[in-house]
N, C-alpha and C positions, 0 to 999 in steps of 0.2 A: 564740501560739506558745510563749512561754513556758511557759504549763500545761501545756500536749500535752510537752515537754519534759518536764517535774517529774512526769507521771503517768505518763510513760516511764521515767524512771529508778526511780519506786517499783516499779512493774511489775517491770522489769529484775533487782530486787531480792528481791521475794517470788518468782519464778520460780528465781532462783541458789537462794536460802535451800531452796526445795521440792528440787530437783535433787539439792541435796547430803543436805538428809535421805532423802528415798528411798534414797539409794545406801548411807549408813550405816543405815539401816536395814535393807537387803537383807544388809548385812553379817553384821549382830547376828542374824536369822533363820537365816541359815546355818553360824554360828556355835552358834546353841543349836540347827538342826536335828543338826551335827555330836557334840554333847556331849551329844543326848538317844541317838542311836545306840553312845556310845562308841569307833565304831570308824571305820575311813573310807566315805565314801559311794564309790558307781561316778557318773562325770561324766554318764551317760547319765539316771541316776536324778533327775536335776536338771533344775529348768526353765533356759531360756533367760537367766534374771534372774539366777537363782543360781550357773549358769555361771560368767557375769561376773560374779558376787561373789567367786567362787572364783579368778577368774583376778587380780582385785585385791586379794585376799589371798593369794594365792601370792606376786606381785612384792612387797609389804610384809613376807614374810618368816614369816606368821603359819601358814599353808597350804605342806603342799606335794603336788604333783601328781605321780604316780607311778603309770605303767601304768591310766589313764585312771580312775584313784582318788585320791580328797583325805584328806586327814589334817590334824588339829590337830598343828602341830610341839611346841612347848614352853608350858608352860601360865604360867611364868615370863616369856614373850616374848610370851604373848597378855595375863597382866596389865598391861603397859608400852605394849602396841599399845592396852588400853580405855583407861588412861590417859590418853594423846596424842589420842585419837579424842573423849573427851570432853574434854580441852581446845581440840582443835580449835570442835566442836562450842559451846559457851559464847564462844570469843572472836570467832569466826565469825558466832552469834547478838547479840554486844553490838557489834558494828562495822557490820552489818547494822543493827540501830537505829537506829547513831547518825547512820547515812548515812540512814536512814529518817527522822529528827529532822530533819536538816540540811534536807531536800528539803521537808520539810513547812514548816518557819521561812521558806525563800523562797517560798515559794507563800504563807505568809500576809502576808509583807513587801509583798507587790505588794497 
């Protein structure tokens, strides 16, 4: 019971870890689709993914939505936004480790 446990929780783990990349990556794609255009996209022009990228970066402040059009707001507000995304990003991947460490130590403790 035990392992079935600890292989749950590694599980648990690399599926968060997957989830959250994707999503920041769906970011950064919509992000450089928007900076390769210059100008703003139409929300219809967009897949389903990039919607919702658009609509989590709108509420982060980085996007704004405007007569079913997105725009990059400040290019000053989107360096502090990659910032923060790549710190998240690194402290998020070394906590994810160490919780990955910890699971493996008891599994080999037994």
């Amino acid at each position: 019971m035990r392992g079935f446990a600890s292989a749950a929780a590694l599980i648990a783990i690399a599926l968060a870890c997957l989830t959250v990349t994707r999503k920041l990556e769906r970011e950064r794609r919509l992000l450089a689709k928007l900076h390769k255009r210059g100008a703003g996209i139409s929300l219809e022009e967009l897949t389903d993914n990039e919607r919702d990228a658009a609509e989590s970066l709108a509420a982060s402040g980085v996007l704004e939505i405007r007569q079913k059009h997105c725009f990059i707001l400040r290019t000053a507000r989107l360096d502090l936004f990659r910032r923060k995304r790549l710190r998240l990003m690194v402290m998020g991947g070394f906590w994810a480790f160490v919780l990955a460490c910890l699971v493996a130590v008891l599994i080999l403790r037994r």
